[in-house]
N, C-alpha and C positions, 0 to 999 in steps of 0.2 A: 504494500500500500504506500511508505515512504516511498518508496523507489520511481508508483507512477506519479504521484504527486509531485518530486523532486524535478523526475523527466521531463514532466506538463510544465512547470516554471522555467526552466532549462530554455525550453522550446521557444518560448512563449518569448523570455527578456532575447534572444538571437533573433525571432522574428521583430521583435519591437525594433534592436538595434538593426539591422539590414532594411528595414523599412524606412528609419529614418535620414539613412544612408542614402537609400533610393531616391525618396522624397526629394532631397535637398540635393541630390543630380539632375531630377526633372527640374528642380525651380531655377537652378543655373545652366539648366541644358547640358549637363554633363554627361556623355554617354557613361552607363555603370553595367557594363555586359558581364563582367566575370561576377560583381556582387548580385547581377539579377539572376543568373545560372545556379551561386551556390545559395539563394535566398530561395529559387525555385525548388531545390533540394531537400534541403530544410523541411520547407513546408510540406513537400512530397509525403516526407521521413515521418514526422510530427503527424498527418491526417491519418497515413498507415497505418500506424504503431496504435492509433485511438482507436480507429473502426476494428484493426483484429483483436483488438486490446492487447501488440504484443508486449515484448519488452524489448531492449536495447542493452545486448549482451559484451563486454571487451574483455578480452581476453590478454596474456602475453603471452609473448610470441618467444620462442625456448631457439 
C-alpha cells in the first residue's frame, strides 16, 4: 500500500515538473522534443501501472 501511494506521488510531482517545463517552452516557443518524448513516457508508465494496478519492480544488476 506505501509502495503505491509513494509510486502515485512519485509520478504525479515528475509529471507536474515536465509539464511545467513544457509549459514555459510553448510560452517562449521553445521547441522541448526530448522532455515531450520522456514526459510522454512517464505518463504512458504512470496510466499503466494504475489500470493493471501493477507495481514498479528495480532490481541490481550482479
Amino acid at each position: 500500500m506505501f509502495q503505491e501511494t509513494f509510486l502515485f506521488h512519485v509520478f504525479k510531482k515528475l509529471e507536474q515538473g515536465f509539464g511545467a517545463v513544457i509549459e514555459l517552452g510553448k510560452l517562449t516557443q521553445t521547441p522541448t522534443p526530448h522532455i515531450d518524448s520522456v514526459y510522454a513516457c512517464v505518463k504512458l508508465l504512470a496510466k499503466t501501472l494504475g489500470e493493471e494496478k501493477g507495481k514498479l519492480k528495480i532490481e541490481k544488476l550482479i
